[in-house]
BADRENSE-609050 format. One record per atom (N, C-alpha, C, O): atom name; x, y, z. Coordinates in nm, 4 decimals. Last residue first. Layout:
{at = CA; east = X; north = Y; up = Z}
...
END
This chain:
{at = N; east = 0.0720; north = 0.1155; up = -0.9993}
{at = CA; east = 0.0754; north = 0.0872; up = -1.1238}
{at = C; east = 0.1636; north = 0.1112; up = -1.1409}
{at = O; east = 0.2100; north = 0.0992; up = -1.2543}
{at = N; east = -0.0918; north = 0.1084; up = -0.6475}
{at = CA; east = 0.0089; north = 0.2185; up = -0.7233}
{at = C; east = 0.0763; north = 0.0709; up = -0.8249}
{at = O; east = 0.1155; north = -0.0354; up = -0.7769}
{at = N; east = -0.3771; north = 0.2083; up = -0.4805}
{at = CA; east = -0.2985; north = 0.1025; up = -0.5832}
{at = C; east = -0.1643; north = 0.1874; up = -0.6823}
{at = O; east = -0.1595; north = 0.2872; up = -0.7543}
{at = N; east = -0.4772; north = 0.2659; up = -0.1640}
{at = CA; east = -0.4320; north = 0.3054; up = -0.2818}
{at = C; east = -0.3353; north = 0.2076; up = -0.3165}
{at = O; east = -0.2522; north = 0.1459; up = -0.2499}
{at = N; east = -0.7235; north = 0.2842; up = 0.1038}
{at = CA; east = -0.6409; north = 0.1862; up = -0.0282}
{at = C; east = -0.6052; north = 0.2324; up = -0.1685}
{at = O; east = -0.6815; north = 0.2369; up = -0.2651}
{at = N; east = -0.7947; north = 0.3626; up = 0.4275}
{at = CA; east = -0.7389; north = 0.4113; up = 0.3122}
{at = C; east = -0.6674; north = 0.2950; up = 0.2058}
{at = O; east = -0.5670; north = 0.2309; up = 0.2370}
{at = N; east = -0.8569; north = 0.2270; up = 0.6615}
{at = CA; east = -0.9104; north = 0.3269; up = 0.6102}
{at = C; east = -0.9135; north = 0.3820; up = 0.4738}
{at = O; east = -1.0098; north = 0.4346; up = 0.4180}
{at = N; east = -0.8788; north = -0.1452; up = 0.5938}
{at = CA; east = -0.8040; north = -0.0416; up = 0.5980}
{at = C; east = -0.8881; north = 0.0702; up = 0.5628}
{at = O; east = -0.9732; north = 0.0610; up = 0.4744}
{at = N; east = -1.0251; north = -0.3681; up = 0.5920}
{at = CA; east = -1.0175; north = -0.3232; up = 0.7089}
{at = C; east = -0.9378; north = -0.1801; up = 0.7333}
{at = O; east = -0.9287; north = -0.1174; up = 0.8389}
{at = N; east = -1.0507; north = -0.4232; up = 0.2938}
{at = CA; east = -1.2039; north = -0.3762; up = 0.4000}
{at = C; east = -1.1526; north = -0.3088; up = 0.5021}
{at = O; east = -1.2023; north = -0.1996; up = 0.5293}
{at = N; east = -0.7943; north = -0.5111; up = 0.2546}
{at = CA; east = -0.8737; north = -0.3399; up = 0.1535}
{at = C; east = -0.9807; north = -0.3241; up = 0.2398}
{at = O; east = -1.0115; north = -0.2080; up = 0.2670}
{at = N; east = -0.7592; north = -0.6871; up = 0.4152}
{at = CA; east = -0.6942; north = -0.6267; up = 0.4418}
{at = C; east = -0.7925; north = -0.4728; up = 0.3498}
{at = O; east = -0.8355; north = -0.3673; up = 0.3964}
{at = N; east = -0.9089; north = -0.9184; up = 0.2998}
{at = CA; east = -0.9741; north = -0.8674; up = 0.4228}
{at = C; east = -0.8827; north = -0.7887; up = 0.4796}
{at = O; east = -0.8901; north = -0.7908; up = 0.6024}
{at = N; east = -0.7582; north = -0.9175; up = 0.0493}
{at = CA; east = -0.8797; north = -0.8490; up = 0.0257}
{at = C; east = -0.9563; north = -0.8369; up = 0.1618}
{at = O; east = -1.0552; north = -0.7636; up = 0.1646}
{at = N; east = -0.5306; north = -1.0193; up = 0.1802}
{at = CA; east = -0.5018; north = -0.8847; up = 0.1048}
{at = C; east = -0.6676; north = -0.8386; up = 0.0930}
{at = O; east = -0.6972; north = -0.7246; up = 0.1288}
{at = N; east = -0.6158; north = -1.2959; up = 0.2444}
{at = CA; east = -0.5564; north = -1.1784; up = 0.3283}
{at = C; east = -0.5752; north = -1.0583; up = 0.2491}
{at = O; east = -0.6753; north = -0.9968; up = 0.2858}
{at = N; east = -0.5996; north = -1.4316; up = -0.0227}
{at = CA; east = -0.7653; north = -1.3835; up = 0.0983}
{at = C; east = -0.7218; north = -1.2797; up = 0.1776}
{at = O; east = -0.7863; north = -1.1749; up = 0.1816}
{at = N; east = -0.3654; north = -1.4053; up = -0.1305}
{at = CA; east = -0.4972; north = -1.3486; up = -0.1738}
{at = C; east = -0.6375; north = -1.3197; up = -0.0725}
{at = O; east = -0.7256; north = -1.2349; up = -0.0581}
{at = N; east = -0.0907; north = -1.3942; up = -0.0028}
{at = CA; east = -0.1968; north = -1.4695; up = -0.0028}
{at = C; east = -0.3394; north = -1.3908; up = 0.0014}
{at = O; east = -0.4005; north = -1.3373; up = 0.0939}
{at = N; east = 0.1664; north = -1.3659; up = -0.2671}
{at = CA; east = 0.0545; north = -1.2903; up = -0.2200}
{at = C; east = -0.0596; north = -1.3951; up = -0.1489}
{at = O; east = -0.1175; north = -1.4741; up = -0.2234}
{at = N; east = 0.4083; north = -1.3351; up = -0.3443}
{at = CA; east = 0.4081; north = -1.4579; up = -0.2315}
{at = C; east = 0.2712; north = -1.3763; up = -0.1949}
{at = O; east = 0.2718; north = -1.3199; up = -0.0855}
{at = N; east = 0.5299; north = -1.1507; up = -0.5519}
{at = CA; east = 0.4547; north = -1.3164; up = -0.5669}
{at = C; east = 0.4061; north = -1.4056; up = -0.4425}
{at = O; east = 0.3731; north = -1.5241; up = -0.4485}
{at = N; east = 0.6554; north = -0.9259; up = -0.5450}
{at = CA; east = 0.7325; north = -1.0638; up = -0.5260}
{at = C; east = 0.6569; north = -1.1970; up = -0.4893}
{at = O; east = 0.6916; north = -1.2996; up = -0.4307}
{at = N; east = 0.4488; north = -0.7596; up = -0.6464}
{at = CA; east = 0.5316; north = -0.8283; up = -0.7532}
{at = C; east = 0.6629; north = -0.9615; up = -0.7122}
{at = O; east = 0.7267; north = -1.0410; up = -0.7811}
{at = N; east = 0.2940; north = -0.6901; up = -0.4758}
{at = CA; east = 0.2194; north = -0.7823; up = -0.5314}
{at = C; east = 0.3260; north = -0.8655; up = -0.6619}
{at = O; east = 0.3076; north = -0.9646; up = -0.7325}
{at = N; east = 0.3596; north = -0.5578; up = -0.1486}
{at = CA; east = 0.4452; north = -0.5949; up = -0.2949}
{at = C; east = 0.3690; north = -0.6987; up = -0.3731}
{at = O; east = 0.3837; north = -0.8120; up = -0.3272}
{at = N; east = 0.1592; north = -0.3904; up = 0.0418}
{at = CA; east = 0.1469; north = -0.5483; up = -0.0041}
{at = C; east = 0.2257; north = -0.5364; up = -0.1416}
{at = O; east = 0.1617; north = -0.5070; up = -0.2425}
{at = N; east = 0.2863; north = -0.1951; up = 0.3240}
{at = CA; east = 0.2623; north = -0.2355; up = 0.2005}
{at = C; east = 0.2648; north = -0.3744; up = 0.1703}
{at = O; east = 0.3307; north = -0.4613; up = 0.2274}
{at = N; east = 0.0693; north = 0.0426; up = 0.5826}
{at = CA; east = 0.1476; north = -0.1091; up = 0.5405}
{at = C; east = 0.1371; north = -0.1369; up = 0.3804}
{at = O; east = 0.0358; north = -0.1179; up = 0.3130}
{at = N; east = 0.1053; north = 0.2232; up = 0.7804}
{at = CA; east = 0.1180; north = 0.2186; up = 0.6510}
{at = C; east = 0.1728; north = 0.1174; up = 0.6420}
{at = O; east = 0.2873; north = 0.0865; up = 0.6750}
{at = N; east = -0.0633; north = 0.5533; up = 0.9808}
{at = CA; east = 0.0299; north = 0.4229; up = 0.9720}
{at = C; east = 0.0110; north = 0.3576; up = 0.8416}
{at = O; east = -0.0794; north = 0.4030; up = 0.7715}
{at = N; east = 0.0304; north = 0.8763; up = 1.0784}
{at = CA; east = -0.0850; north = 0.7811; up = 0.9498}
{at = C; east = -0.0153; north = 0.6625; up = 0.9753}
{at = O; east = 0.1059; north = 0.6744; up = 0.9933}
{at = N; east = 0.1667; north = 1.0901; up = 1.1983}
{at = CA; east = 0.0279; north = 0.9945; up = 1.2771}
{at = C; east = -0.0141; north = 0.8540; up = 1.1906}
{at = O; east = -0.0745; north = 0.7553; up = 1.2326}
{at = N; east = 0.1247; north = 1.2671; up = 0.9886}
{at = CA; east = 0.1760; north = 1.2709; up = 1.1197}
{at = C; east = 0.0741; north = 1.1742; up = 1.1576}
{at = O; east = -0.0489; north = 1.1735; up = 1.1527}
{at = N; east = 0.0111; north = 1.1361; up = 0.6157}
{at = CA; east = 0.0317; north = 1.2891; up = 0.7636}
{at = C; east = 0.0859; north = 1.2095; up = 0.9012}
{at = O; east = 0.0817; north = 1.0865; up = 0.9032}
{at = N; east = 0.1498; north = 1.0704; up = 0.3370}
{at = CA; east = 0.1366; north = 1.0143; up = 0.4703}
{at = C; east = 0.1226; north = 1.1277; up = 0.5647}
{at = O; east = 0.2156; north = 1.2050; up = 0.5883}
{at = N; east = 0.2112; north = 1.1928; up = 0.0733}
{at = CA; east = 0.0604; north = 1.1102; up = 0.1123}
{at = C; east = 0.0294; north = 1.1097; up = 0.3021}
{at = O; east = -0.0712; north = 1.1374; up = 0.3674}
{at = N; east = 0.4583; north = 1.2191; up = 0.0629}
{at = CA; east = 0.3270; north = 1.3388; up = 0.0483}
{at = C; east = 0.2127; north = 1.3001; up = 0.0820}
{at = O; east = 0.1206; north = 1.3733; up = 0.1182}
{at = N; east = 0.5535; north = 0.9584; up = 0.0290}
{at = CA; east = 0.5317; north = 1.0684; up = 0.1547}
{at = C; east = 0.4647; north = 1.1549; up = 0.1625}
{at = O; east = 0.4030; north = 1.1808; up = 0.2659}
{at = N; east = 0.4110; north = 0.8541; up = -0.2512}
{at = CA; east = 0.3931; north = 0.7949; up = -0.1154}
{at = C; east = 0.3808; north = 0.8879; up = 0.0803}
{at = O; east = 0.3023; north = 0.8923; up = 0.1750}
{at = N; east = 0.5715; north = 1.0408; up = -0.3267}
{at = CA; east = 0.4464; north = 1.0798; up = -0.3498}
{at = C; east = 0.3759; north = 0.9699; up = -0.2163}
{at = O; east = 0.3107; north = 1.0048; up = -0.1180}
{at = N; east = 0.8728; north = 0.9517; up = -0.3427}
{at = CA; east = 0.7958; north = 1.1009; up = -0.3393}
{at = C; east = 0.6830; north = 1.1165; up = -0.2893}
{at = O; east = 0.6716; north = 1.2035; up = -0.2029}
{at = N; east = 0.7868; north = 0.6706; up = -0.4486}
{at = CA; east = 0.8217; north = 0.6971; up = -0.3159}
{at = C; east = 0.7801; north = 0.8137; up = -0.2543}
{at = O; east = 0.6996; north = 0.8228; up = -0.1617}
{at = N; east = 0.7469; north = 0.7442; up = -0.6780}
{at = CA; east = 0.6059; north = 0.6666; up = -0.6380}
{at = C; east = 0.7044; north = 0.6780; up = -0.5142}
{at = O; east = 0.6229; north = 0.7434; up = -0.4491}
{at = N; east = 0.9861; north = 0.8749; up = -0.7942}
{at = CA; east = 0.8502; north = 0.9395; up = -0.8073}
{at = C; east = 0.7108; north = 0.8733; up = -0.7237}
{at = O; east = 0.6028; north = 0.9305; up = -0.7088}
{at = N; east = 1.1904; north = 0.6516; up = -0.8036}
{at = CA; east = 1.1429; north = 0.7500; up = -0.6862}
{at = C; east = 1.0338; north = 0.8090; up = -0.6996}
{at = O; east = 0.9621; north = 0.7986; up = -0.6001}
{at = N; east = 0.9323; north = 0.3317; up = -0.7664}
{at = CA; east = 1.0370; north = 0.4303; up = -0.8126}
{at = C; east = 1.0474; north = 0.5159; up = -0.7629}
{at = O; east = 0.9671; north = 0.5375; up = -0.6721}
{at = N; east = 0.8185; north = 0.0373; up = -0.6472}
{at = CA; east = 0.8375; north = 0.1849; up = -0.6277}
{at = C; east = 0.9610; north = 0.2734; up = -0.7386}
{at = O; east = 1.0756; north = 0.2331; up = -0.7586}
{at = N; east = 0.7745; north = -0.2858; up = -0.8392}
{at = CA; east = 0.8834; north = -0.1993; up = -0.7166}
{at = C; east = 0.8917; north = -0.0333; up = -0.7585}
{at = O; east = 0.9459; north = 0.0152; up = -0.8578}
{at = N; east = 0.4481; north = -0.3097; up = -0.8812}
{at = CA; east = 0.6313; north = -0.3012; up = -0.9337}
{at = C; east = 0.6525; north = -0.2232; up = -0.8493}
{at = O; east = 0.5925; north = -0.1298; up = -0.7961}
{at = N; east = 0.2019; north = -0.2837; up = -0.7829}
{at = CA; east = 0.2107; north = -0.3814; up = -0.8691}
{at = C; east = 0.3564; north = -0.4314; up = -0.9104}
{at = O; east = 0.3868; north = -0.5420; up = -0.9550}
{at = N; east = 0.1630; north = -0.2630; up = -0.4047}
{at = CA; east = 0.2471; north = -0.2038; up = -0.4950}
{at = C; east = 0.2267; north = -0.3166; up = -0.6578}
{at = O; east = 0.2401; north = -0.4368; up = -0.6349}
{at = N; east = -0.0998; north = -0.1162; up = -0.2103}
{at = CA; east = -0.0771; north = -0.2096; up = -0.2958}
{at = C; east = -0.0321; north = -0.1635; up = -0.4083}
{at = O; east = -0.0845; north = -0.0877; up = -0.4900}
{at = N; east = -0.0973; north = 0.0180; up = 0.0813}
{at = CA; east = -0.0659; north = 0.0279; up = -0.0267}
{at = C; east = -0.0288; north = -0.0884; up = -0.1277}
{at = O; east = 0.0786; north = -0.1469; up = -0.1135}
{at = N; east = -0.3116; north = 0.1267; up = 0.3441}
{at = CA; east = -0.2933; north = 0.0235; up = 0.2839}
{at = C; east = -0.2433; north = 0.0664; up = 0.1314}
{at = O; east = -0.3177; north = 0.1336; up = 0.0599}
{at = N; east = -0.3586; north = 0.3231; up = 0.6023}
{at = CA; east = -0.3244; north = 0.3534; up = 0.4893}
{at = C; east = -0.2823; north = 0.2080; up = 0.4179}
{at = O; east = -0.1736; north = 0.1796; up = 0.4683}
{at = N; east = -0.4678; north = 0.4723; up = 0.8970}
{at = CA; east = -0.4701; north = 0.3337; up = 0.8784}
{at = C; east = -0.4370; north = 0.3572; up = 0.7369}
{at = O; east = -0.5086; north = 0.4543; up = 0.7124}
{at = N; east = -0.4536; north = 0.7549; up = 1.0567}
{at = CA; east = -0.5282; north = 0.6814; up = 0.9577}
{at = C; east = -0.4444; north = 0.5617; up = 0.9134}
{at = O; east = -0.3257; north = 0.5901; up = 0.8971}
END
């Protein structure tokens, strides 16, 4: 499964932890750091369509 993560602040361990718990054998996983600013906005939203999975982590 295809897994898209959009970070608002750099991970802590608890959001790392849980990140792995998330991921099964197989899952692939790309993250968008929304906090080092270099976001190009159109991308990211034809990225949430194309991904199986979108979780926002706060």
């Amino acid at each position: 499964m295809k897994i898209l993560h959009i970070l608002k602040k750099p991970p802590d361990t608890n959001v790392i932890k849980l990140i792995n718990v998330l991921m099964a054998p197989g899952d692939e996983a790309e993250f968008k750091p929304l906090f080092r600013g270099d976001i190009n906005w159109e991308r990211l939203v034809d990225d949430i369509f194309s991904y199986e999975k979108v979780i926002c982590w706060w």
